[in-house]
C-alpha positions in Angstrom: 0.7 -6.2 -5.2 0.2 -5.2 -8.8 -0.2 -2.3 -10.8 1.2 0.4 -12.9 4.2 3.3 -12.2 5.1 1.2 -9.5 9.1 1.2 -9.6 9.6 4.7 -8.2 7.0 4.4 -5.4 8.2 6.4 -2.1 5.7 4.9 0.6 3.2 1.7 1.3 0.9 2.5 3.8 -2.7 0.7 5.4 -5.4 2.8 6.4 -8.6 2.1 7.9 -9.8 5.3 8.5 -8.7 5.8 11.6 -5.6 4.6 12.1 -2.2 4.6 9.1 0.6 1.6 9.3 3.7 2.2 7.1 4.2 -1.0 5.7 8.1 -2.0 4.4 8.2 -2.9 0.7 10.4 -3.4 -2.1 10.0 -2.2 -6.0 10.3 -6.0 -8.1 9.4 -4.2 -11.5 7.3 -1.5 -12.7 3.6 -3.2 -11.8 4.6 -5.0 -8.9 5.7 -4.2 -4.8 6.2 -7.3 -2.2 4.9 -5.1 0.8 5.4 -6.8 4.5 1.8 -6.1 6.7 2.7 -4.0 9.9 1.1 -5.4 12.8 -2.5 -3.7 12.9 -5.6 -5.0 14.8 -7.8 -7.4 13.0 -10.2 -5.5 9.9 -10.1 -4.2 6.4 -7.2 -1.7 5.3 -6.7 0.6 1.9 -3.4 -0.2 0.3 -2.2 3.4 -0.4 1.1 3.5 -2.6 2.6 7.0 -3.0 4.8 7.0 -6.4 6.6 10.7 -7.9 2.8 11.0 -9.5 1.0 11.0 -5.9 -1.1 8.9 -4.0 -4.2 7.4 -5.7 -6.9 7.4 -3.2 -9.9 7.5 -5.4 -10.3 3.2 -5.6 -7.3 1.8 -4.2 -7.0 -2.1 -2.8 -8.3 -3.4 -0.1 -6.5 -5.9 2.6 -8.3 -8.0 5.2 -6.0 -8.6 8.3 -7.4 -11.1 10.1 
């Protein structure tokens, strides 16, 4: 995954709405996390990174676990 701030980020997590999967990640660089999926059920997830600055919920990535 890619973006910006990303070296101090505290927590990957999917969301669907209903249901919230910690996902395990590392910090490669400042724009970019190699996060493992957690075993969900099949559908589309938000990719919610939490850095120092918060949690950015306003447009965040989606993932399709199929």
């Amino acid at each position: 995954m890619g973006g910006t701030c990303l070296l101090d980020a505290a927590a990957v997590v999917l969301g669907n709405g209903l249901t919230q999967a910690p996902a395990t990640f590392v910090n490669l660089s400042p724009t970019q996390i190699l996060a493992v999926v957690p075993a969900v059920l099949p559908g589309t997830y938000s990719v919610l990174v939490t850095t120092p600055g918060g949690t950015d919920t306003t447009a965040p990535p989606t993932l399709l676990v199929l």
